[in-house]
C-alpha positions, 0 to 999 in steps of 0.5 A: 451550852445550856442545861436543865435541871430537874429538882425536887424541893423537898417540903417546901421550906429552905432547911428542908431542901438538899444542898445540891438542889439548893446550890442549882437553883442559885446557878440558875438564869431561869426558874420555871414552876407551878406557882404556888411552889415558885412561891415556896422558894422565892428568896432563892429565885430573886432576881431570875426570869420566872415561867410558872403556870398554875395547875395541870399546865405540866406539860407546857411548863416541862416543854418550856423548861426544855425549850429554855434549856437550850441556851440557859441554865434552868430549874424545873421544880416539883414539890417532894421529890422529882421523881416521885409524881413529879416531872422527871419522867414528863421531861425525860419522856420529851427531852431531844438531846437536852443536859439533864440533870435529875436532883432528888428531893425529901418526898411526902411520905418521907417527910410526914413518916419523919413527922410520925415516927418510924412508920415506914421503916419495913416494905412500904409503897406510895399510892396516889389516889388522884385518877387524873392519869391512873383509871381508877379501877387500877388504883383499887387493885393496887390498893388490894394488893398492897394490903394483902402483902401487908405493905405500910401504904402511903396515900398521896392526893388523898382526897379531894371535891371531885373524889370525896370517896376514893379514900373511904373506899381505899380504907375499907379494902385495906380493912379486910386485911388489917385488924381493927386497931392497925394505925392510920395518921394524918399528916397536913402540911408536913414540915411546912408552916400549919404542919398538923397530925391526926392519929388514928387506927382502921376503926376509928378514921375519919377522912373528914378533915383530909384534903390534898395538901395532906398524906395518909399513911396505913401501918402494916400488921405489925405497926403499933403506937407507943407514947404517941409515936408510930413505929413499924418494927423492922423485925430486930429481936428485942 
């Protein structure tokens, strides 16, 4: 009998990954992937069958993975964690009876909040900006509504060439509900080799070095920074 397993490899680096993710990519015959991420664990995939294609092949690397698993243990990996934007919904969306495991991982807000200090530690939300899968109208009203329940907002796929605006647009609505100096951090790379952190507040962001491979992470009303840390108090009475 086969078996596949769904993980979420973290940030990228080995000391990084859970050890239950670790330990089922070891047992493992097939490992199949996004290229750029099967090179992120290459010392852990030595020697096993590779199936990997590059991006928005998502669906043909879940159905493959699947197809695999029938006679063969198989990891399917995703960057953070696998349920976060990644592909377990896909491969529980397609599965006919497959063994599947789902195994978590460390997701991009985590690691970047880790980075930053304790920017998340009250109600947060993630919001993707890519309209890849999400009508970008949608994506607005999250936006409205998340900064009206003033939620600590974590942006994913933040911005790119072909929507160098959404993040822009996404601060000005957050603006008409947050003061002027609520904190903005910019975190590429989180707990990757070129990790870098830009902090920030509503009036003095500039998007102009952001890119895909960084997270964006939006103070609630009562954020603050203190000695370069970003702190989001969860209301202890100090």
């Amino acid at each position: 009998m086969g078996k596949l397993y769904v993980i979420g490899i973290g940030p990228g680096s080995i000391e990084n990954m859970t050890l239950r993710a670790k330990e089922a990519i070891e047992k493992s015959d097939i490992i199949v992937g996004y290229t750029k991420y099967v090179d992120l664990i290459k010392t852990l995939a030595k020697g096993k069958e590779i199936f990997s294609t590059g991006m928005k092949g998502e669906e043909e690397r879940c159905k493959e993975a699947l197809r695999l698993s029938k006679d063969n243990i198989v990891s399917i990996i995703s960057t953070g964690d696998a349920g976060i934007y990644g592909m377990a919904g896909l491969i529980l969306e397609l599965k006919d009876g497959e063994d599947v495991e789902v195994i978590p991982g460390i997701t991009a807000s985590s690691a970047a909040a880790s980075v930053l200090g304790a920017p998340i530690m009250h109600d947060n939300c993630n919001i993707s900006l890519s309209d890849l899968m999400t009508p970008y109208e949608l994506i607005k009203k999250r936006i409205e509504m998340a900064a009206e329940g003033d939620f600590v907002i974590s942006l994913y796929n933040p911005k790119s060439k072909g929507r160098p605006h959404y993040l822009r647009e996404s601060l000005e609505t957050i603006k008409k509900y947050r003061a002027g100096n609520t904190p903005v951090a910019v975190v590429k790379h989180a707990l990757r080799d070129g990790q870098d952190v830009k902090l920030f507040n509503l009036d003095s962001f500039d998007d102009s070095q952001v890119d895909m491979m960084c997270i964006v992470i939006i103070g609630n009303s009562q954020s603050y920074i203190k000695q370069g840390e970003f702190i989001t108090p969860r209301g202890y009475k100090l």
